[in-house]
Structures are given as structure tokens and as C-alpha cells.
C-alpha positions in Angstrom: -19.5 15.2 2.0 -16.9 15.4 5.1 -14.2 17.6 4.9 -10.9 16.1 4.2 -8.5 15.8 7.4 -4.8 15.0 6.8 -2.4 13.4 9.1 1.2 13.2 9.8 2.3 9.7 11.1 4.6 10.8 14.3 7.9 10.8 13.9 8.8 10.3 10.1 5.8 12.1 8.9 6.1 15.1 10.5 9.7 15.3 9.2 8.3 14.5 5.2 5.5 17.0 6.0 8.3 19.8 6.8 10.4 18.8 4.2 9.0 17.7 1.6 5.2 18.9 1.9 2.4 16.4 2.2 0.9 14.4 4.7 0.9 10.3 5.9 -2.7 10.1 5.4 -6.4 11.3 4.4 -9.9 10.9 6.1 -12.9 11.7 4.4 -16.1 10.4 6.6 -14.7 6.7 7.0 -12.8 6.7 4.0 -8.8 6.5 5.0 -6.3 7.0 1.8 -2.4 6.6 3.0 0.6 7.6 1.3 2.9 4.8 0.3 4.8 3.6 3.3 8.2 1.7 3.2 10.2 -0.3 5.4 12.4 2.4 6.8 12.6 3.8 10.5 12.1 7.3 11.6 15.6 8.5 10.3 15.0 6.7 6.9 17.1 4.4 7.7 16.4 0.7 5.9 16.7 -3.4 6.8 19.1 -5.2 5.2 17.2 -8.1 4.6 14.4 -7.7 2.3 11.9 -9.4 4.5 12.4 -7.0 7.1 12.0 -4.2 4.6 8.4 -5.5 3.9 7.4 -6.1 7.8 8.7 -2.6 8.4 6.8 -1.7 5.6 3.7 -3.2 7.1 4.1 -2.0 10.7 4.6 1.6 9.5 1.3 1.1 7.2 -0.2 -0.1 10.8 1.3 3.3 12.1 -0.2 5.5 9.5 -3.8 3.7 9.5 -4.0 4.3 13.2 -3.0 7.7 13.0 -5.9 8.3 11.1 -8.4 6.2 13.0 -8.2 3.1 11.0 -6.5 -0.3 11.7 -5.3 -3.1 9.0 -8.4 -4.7 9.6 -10.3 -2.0 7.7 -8.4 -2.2 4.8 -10.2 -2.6 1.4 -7.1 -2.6 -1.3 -3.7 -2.6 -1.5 -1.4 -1.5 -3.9 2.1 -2.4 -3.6 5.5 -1.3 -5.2 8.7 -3.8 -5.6 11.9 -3.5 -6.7 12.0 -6.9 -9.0 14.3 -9.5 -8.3 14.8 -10.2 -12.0 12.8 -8.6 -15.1 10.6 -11.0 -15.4 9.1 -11.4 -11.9 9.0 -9.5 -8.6 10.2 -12.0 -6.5 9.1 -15.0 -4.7 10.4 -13.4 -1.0 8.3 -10.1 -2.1 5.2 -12.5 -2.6 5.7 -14.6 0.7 6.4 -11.9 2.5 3.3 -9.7 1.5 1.0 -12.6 2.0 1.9 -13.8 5.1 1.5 -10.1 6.5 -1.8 -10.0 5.0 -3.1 -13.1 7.0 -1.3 -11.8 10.1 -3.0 -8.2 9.9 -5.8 -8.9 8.6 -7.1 -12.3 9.6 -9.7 -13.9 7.4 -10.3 -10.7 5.3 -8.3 -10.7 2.2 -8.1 -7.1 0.0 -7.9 -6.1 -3.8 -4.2 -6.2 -4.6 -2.4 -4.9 -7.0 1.4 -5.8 -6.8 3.8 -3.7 -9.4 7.4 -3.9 -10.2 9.0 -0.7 -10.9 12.5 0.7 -12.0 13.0 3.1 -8.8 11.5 3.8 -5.8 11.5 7.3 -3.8 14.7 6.9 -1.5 18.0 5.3 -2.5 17.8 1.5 -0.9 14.2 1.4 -0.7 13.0 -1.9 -2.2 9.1 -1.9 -1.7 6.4 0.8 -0.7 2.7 -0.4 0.2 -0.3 2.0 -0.1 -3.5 1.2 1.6 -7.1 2.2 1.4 -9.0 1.4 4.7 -13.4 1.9 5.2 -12.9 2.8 8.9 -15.1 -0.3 11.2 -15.9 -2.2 7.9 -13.2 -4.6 9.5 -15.0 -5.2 12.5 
């Protein structure tokens, strides 16, 4: 088995790793495991529209995967955490909006997905966090 190697995305993952102690990502062999990644900027700063949140979200999931040697099209599954729009369903600009990313990034290769509303997510305004799980050049 490969050793494990950990990244820091640049910029808001080397701050996270300092302050609050883990890493952006994991490679193991061609196995890549990311942190859940939201829609925020490099001073945690957030969109005010909710669509932007979840492109954010995506691009910094792009950032993370490539720090690590992976790309969106080697991703296998998904699991992605919303902020409901109501208690009974997440929301249908949370569901457009994650789909129509996934065809962008990925193309004709669709993952496992598993979207989940939850009460709270880990920083105040933070409305969805997407974590991935990439096979590097199983994409290709």
C-alpha cells in the first residue's frame, strides 16, 4: 500500500492547516479523498447569492483535486451538504445548481451522489460544502 500524502490547497488551506490542523486533501496511490470544500474565497469570505456559493464551492473542489493530482473528471462520488430551503426539501436552486456543475466538470461521466440537508454547517453563512472522491486518470 502507498503511503498517505496530504495537501494544503494554496491559499485557504494553508491557513485551516495552521489554524485549525488538517489538511485540503489525501493521496493514497490514485486514490484522492478531499475535505469538504465550500463556496468561500481565501479570506472565508462568502457569495450572496446561493448559486454562486455552489460554483465557488465547485471551483475550490477543482482547486483542491488539482492540488493533489486529480481533476473533476476523476471523480467517482460526491457527497454534498445543504443548508435546506425548507424542512422538507433542500432546495430546487441547490439541485440545479449541483447538476449543472456536474455536466460542466465532468462531461458525460456522472458520480455516486449523495445530497444531505443539515442543521449547520462549519462557518457562520456557509450554505453548502461538497466532498469528493477522485481515482486519479480513471477520468480520462
Amino acid at each position: 500500500m502507498s503511503e498517505p500524502e496530504f495537501f494544503a490547497t494554496p491559499g485557504y488551506g494553508d491557513r485551516q492547516l495552521t489554524t485549525m490542523h488538517y489538511n485540503q486533501a489525501v493521496r493514497i496511490g490514485d486514490r484522492v479523498e478531499i475535505s469538504g470544500q465550500g463556496g468561500w474565497d481565501d479570506d472565508f469570505r462568502f457569495p450572496e447569492s446561493l448559486e454562486d456559493e455552489i460554483v465557488r464551492a465547485f471551483d475550490n473542489v477543482e482547486r483542491t483535486l488539482a492540488t493533489a493530482g486529480a481533476t473533476w473528471r476523476d471523480v467517482v462520488a460526491v457527497d454534498s451538504y445543504h443548508i435546506p430551503d425548507s424542512p422538507d426539501f433542500i432546495g430546487e436552486v441547490h439541485n440545479r445548481v449541483m447538476v449543472e456543475q456536474f455536466r460542466k466538470r465532468m462531461g458525460d461521466r456522472a458520480p455516486i451522489w449523495t445530497e444531505i440537508g443539515v442543521a449547520a454547517l462549519g462557518a457562520p453563512k456557509m450554505r453548502v460544502e461538497i466532498r469528493a472522491t477522485a481515482v486519479v486518470g480513471s477520468g480520462a
